[in-house]
C-alpha positions as CSV (number, residue, x, y, z in Angstrom):
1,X,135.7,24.9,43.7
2,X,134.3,28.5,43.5
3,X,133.9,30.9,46.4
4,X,130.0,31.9,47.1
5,X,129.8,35.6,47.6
6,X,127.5,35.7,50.5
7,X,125.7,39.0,50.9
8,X,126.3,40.9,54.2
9,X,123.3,40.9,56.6
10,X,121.3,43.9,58.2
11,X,122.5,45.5,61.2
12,X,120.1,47.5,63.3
13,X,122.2,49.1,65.8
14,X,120.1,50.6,68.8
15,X,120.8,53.7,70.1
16,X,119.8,55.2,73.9
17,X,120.4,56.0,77.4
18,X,120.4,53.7,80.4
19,X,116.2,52.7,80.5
20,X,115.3,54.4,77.3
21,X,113.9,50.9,76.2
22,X,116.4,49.2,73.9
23,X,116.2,46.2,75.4
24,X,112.3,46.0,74.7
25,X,112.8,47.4,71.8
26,X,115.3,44.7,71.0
27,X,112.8,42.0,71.5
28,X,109.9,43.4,69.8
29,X,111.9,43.4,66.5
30,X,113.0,40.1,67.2
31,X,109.5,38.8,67.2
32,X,108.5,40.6,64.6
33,X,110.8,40.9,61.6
34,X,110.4,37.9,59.5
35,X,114.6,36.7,59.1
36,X,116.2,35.9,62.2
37,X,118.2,38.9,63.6
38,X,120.8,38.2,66.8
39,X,121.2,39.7,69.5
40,X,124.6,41.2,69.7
41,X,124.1,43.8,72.1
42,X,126.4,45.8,74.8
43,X,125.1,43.7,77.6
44,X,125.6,40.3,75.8
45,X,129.2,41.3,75.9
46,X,129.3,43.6,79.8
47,X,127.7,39.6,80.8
48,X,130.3,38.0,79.2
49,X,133.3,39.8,81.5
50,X,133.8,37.6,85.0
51,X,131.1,38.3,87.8
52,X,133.5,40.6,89.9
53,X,133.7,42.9,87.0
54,X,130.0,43.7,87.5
55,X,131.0,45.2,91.0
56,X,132.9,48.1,91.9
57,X,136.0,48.7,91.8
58,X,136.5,46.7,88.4
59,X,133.5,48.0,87.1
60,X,134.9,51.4,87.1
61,X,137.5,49.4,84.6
62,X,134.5,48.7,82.1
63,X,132.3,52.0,82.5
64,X,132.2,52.8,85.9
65,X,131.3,56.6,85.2
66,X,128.5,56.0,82.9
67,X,130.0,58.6,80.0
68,X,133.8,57.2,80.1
69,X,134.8,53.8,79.9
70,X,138.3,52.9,81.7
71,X,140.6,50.6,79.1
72,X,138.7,47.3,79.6
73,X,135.7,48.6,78.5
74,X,137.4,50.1,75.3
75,X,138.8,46.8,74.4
76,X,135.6,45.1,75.5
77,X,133.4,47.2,72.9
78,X,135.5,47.4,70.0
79,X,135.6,43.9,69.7
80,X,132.0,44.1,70.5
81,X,132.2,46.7,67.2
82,X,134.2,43.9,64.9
83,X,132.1,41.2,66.0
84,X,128.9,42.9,64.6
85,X,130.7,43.4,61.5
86,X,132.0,40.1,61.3
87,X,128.2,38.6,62.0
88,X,127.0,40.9,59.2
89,X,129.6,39.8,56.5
90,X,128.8,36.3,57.1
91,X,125.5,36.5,56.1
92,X,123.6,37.3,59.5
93,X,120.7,39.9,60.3
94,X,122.2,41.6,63.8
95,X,120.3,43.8,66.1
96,X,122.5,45.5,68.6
97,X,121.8,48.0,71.5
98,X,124.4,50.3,72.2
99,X,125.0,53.4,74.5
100,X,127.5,55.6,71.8
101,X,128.7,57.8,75.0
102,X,132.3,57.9,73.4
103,X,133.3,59.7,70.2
104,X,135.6,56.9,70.0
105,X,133.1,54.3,69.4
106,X,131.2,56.4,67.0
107,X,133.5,56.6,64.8
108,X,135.1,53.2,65.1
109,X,131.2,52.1,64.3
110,X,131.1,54.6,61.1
111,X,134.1,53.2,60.1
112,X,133.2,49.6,60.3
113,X,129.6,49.7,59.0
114,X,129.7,52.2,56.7
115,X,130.4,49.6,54.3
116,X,127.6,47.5,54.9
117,X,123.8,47.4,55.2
118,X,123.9,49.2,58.4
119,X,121.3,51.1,60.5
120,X,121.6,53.6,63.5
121,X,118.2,53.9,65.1
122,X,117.7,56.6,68.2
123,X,115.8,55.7,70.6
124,X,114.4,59.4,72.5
125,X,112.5,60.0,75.8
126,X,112.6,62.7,78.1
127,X,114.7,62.4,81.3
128,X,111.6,62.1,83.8
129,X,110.7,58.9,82.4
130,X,113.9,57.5,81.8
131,X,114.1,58.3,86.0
132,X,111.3,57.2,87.0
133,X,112.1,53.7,84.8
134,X,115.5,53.8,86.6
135,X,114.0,53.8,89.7
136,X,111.4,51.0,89.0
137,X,113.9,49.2,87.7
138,X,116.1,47.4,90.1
139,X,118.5,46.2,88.4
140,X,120.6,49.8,87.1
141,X,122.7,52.2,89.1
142,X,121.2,55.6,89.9
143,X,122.0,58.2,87.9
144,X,123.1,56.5,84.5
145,X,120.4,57.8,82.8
146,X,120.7,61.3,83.9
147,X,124.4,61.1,83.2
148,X,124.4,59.5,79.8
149,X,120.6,61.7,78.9
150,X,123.2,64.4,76.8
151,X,125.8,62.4,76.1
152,X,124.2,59.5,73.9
153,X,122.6,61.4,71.0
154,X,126.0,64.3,70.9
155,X,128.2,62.3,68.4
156,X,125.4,60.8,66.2
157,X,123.5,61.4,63.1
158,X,120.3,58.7,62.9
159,X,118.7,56.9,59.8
160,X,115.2,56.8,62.1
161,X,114.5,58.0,65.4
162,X,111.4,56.9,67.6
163,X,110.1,57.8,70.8
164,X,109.8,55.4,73.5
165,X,107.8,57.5,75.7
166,X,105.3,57.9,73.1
167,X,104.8,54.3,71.3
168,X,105.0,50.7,72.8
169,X,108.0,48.8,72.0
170,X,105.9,46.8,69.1
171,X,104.8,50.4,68.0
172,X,108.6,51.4,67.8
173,X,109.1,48.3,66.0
174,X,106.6,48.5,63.2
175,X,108.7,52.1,63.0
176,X,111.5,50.6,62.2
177,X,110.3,47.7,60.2
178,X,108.8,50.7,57.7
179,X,111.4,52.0,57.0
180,X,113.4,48.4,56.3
181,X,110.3,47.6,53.8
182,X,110.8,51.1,52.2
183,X,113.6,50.1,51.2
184,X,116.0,53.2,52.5
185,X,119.3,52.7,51.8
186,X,121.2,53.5,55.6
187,X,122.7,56.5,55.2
188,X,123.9,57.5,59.3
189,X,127.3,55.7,59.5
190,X,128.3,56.7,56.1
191,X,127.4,60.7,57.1
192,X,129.1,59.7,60.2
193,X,132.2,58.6,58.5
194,X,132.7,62.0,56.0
195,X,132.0,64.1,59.3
């Protein structure tokens, strides 16, 4: 019996602080791209931890500073990392919103992607209105998005960036789908892995 070579599916991987619209963003290319991408985002994973760990003091465990994670949320997004890469080789299209606030997770990504048909797309918005969505938002601590505003774009190079203070979340999405119909071979985790 001979082995079908199965060729690796598109990762999008989406790229932002706390309330700069992944999520939405997320969704919008999920209803618009025509193949079937997953979701296989960080909060698919932070909601897959037991309920206490949502609460203080184990959340400081996963990333109770909002820059640093403690061990648990090192082990907890590196498999994260693998399990995109897995999804990928096996054929599937995977859209995943991350917060890259460790170098550590950069370059594991670089190294993990690079390989495959991988894209890193920043999502940008000034920090008023990722505070003023903070505060509107009930459901996010104070503060992350001030704290990780720096942070998240530091470590990264960027095959597209948009600007979600700017353009809708289906305006961000046509973006994106653009450049996939262009036909631009990613190019940000293999930079990412020579740097």
């Amino acid at each position: 019996m001979s082995e079908t070579t199965i060729a690796p599916g598109t990762i999008l991987v989406l790229n932002g602080a706390s309330s700069s619209g992944k999520t939405s963003l997320l969704r919008a290319l999920q209803a618009l791209l025509e193949e079937p991408f997953l979701d296989a985002g960080i909060d698919k994973f932070i909601w897959m931890l037991p309920k206490r760990y949502l609460d203080r003091p184990l959340w400081d465990e996963v990333l109770g500073l909002n820059v640093r994670a403690g061990p648990g949320g090192h082990r907890l997004f590196s498999g994260m990392h693998h399990a995109i890469a897995a999804l990928s080789r096996a054929g599937n299209h995977v859209l995943a919103d991350h917060v890259l606030v460790e170098p550590c997770w950069v370059a594991e990504c670089a190294a993990l992607f690079a390989p495959l048909p991988a894209y890193l797309v920043g999502l940008r918005c000034p920090l008023e209105v990722l505070e003023e969505r903070e505060k509107q938002r009930k459901d996010r601590t104070w503060g992350q998005a001030r704290d990780q505003f720096e942070v998240v774009h530091a470590h990264v190079a960027y095959d597209l960036e948009v600007d979600t203070s700017l353009h809708s979340p289906e305006e961000c999405a046509q973006q994106v789908r653009a450049m996939l119909l262009a036909g631009y071979p990613p190019q940000a985790f293999r930079r990412l892995v020579s740097a």
